[in-house]
N, C-alpha and C positions, 0 to 999 in steps of 0.2 A: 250428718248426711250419710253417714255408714247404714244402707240396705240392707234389712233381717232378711232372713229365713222365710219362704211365705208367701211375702209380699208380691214380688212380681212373678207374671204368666210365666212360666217354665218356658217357651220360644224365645223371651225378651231375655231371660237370663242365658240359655243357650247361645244366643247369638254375643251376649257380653262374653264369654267364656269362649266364643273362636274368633272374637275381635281384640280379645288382648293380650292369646300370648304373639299373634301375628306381631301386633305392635311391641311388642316388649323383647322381640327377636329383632325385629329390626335395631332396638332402640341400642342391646347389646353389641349389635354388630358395629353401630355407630360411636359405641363410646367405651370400647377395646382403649382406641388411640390415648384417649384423652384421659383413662384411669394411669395414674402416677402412684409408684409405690409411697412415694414420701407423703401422698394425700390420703393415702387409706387411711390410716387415725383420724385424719379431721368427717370424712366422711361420713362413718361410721358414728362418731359423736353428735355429731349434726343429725342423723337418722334418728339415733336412740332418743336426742332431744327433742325432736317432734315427738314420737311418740310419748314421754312423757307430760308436753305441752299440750298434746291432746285430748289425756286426761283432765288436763282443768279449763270446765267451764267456767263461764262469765256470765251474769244477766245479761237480759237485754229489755226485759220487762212484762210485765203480761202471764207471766208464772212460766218463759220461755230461756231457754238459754241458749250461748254459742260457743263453738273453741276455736281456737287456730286450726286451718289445715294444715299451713306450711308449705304447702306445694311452691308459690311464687318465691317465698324464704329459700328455699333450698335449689332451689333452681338460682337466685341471683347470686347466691353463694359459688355453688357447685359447677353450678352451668344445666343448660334443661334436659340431656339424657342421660346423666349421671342423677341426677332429682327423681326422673321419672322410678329407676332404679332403687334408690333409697327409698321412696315414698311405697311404694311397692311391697318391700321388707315391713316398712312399719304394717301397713295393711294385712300381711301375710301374719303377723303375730299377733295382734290384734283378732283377727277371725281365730284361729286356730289353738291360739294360748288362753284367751280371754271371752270369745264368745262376742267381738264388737263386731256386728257385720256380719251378713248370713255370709255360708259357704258358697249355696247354690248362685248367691248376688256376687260373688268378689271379682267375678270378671268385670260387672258393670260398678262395682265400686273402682274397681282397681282403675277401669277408664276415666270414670268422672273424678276424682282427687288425687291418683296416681300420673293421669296423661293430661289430662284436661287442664289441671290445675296448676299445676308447675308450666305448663307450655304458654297457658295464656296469659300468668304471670310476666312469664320470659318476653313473650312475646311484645306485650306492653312496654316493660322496662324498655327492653330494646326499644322501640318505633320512639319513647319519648326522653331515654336519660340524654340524648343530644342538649335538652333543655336546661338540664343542672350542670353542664363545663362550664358553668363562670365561676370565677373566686369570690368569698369573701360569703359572709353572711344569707346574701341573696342566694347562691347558688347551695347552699346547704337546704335551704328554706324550699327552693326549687326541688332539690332533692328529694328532699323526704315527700313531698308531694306525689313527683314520681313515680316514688317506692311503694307509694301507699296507696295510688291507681291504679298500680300494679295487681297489689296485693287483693282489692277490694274488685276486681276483674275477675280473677282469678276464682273466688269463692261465689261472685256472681253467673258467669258461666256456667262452673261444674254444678249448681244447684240447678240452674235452668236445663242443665244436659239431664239431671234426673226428673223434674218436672217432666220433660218431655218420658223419658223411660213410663214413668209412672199412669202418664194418659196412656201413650202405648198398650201397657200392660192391660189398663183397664178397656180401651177399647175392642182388642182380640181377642179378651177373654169375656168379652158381653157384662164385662163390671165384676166376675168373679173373682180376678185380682187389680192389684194397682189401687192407684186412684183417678178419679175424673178430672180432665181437663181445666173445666170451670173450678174444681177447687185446690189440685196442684198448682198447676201454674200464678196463680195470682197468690197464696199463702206460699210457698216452697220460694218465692222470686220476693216477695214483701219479709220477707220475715231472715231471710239470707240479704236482705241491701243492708241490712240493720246488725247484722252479723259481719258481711262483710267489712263494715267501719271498723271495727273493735280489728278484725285481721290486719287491719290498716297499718290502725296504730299502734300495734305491737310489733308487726312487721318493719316499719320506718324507726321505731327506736332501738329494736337490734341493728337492723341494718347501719342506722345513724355512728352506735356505739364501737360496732364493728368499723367501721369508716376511722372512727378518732383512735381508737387504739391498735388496730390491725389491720392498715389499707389490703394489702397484698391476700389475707382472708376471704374476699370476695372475687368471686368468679377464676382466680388466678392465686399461685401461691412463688412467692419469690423464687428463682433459680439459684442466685447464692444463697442460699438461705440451708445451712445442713439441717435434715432432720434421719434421724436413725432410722431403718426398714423394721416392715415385720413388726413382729413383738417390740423389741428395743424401743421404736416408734410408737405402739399404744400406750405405754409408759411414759413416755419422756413428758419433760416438764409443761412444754405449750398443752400435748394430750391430757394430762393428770389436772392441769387447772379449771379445764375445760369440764368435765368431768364431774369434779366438786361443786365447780360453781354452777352447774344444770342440777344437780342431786341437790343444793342447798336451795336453791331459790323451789324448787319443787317441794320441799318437804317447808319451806318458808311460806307457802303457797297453798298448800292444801287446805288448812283450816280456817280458808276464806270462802276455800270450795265451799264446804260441810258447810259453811254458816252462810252463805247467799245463794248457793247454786244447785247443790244437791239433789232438790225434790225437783226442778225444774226439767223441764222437757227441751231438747234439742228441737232444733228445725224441722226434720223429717219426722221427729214425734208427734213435736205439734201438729204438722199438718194431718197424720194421720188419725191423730184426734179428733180434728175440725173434720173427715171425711165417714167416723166412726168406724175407722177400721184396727184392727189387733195384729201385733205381729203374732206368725205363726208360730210353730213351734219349730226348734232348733234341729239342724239337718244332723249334728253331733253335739255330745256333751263336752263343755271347753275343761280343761285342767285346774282354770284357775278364775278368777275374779277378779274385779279392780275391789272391791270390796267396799262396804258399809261404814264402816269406820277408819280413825285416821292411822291408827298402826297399819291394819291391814290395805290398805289403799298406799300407802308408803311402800308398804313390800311390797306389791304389786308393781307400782313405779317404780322401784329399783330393780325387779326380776325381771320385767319388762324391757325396762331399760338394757341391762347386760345383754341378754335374748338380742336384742335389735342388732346393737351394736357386735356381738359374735355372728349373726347373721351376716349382716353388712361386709365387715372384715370379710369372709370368708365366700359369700358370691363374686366381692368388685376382685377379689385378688384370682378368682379363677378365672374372670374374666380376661383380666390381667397377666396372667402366665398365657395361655390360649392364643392372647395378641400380640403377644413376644413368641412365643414357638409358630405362629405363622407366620411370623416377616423373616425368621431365620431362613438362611437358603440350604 
C-alpha cells in the first residue's frame, strides 16, 4: 500500500502533506501524558518489529501478495496515539533509508497506515472487546475474533482511503495521474479483504500469545513492575528477549519470502498493473535496499530494524522530557 513517486497529482499529495503534520502535532500533544519512561523499550521494539514484519510478504494468490500493516497491532498494544507515532517512524525509514514509498506520497501514506490504520483498528477493538470479558475458552475464542475484525478493518479502510486518493488523483488530473475509479476501487478493496484476513490472523496470534504470557503488555504495562530507564531499560532482560526473538523469527522467515513471495506484486502493484500504469521515478535516491537476496535482505532487516527502534527511543523520549518540563511550575 506504500504510494511511489509519481503516481498521485502533485494537489493530492500536497494536501496529504499539510493534512498530516496537523494531525500528527495534535496526536503528540495528546500522547506527551501517556509516553512512560519505563515503556520506551517496549515501544520502540514493537516499532522496529513492524517494520521488519513488513518486509515479509505472504501470497495471497494470483501472482499477488500482502504484509502486515500493524497499525491495529500496535495500537492494541500501545494505545492509538502512541501507534500512530511509531507507525510513523516505521514509514519515515522505509521512504528515506530504503526507498518504500514515494517522498512526495508520505504525507498520504503516513495518513492511510500511520492514522488511518491504527485508529480504526483501535477503534473496532474498542466498540467490540466488551464481547470477549467472559472466561474460559469461549471468551478467548471471542477474543481473538475481535482482534481480528479489528485487525482486518483496519487494512480495509486505509486501502479504501487510498482507492479513493487514487480516483482523486486521476480525476483532477484528466487521468494524467492516479488511477480510475471503476478500476481502483473494486481491485485496491478486493484484493486488500483478502489481504486483510492474513492481517487478521497474524494479528489475533500475537495478540492471543501476548495475552498468555504477558497480560499487562497490552495497552498498559504493570505499576509494580520495576523496569530500568533510558539505556539500562533497552538492555534489560524483558527488552533483549524481545529483540532476539523478532531478529530470529525474521531471519527464520525470510527464505519462505524468496521461495513464495518474492516475484509477487503487492496490492497497489497489482492494481496498478491491472490499470497499466508505472511508477514514476524516485523524488531521491534511498541509501539502501531491502535487497535481492537473503544475506542482503537480512541486513537490511537488522539495519532497519536498529534505525527504527533508535528512532523511536529518541522522538517518544523528546516528547517525553517536553511533557515533563511543562507541567513543571
Amino acid at each position: 500500500m506504500h504510494i511511489p513517486d509519481g503516481l498521485m497529482a502533485p494537489v493530492v499529495s500536497l494536501v496529504g502533506w499539510i493534512e498530516f503534520p496537523v494531525v500528527f502535532a495534535a496526536v503528540l500533544l495528546l500522547s506527551g501524558k501517556r509516553i512512560k519512561e519505563r515503556n520506551l523499550p517496549r515501544v520502540a521494539v514493537l516499532s522496529a518489529g513492524i517494520f521488519v514484519a513488513q518486509m515479509l510478504n505472504f501470497p495471497i494468490g494470483g501472482g499477488t501478495t500482502g504484509h502486515l500493516v500493524g497499525g491495529a497491532l500496535f495500537a492494541m498494544i500501545s494505545g492509538p496515539t502512541i501507534a500512530v507515532i511509531g507507525m510513523t517512524i516505521v514509514l519515515l525509514i522505509q521512504g528515506l533509508m530504503f526507498g518504500d514509498g514515494g517522498i512526495t506520497a508520505l504525507g498520504l501514506n503516513a495518513i492511510n497506515m500511520a492514522v488511518i490504520a491504527p485508529l480504526t483498528g483501535w477503534g473496532v477493538y474498542s466498540l467490540l472487546k466488551g464481547l470477549s470479558e467472559r472466561r474460559g475458552a469461549r471468551g478467548k475464542v471471542v477474543g481473538g475474533v475481535v482482534v481480528g475484525a479489528a485487525a482486518w478493518a483496519s487494512v480495509f479502510v486505509a486501502a479504501a482511503a487510498c482507492a479513493g486518493e487514487l480516483a482523486v488523483s486521476y480525476a483532477v488530473s484528466s487521468g494524467t495521474y492516479g488511477i480510475a475509479a471503476t478500476v481502483a476501487v473494486p481491485a485496491m478493496l478486493g484484493i486488500h479483504a483478502v489481504i486483510g484476513i492474513g492481517e487478521a490472523l497474524i494479528t489475533a496470534g500475537v495478540m492471543a500469545y501476548l495475552w498468555s504470557v504477558s497480560p499487562g503488555s497490552v495497552t498498559s504495562t504493570d505499576p509494580n513492575r520495576k523496569t530500568l530507564p533510558g539505556l539500562r531499560g533497552a538492555v534489560s532482560s524483558d527488552t533483549a528477549r524481545a529483540v532476539i526473538a523478532i531478529l530470529i523469527v525474521f531471519a527464520l522467515a525470510l527464505p519462505l519470502y524468496f521461495l513464495y513471495s518474492s516475484q509477487g506484486k503487492d496490492g497497489l502493484e497489482k492494481t496498478m498493473q491491472d490499470a497499466g500504469t508505472a511508477e514514476g521515478r524516485p523524488m531521491i535516491s534511498s541509501p539502501f535496499e531491502y535487497g535481492q537476496d537473503y544475506f542482503s535482505a537480512l541486513f537490511a532487516g537488522i539495519l532497519g530494524f536498529l534505525a527504527v527502534a533508535l528512532v523511536a527511543t529518541v522522538i517518544l523520549k523528546l516528547v517525553r522530557m517536553k511533557t515533563v518540563r511543562g507541567e513543571e511550575p
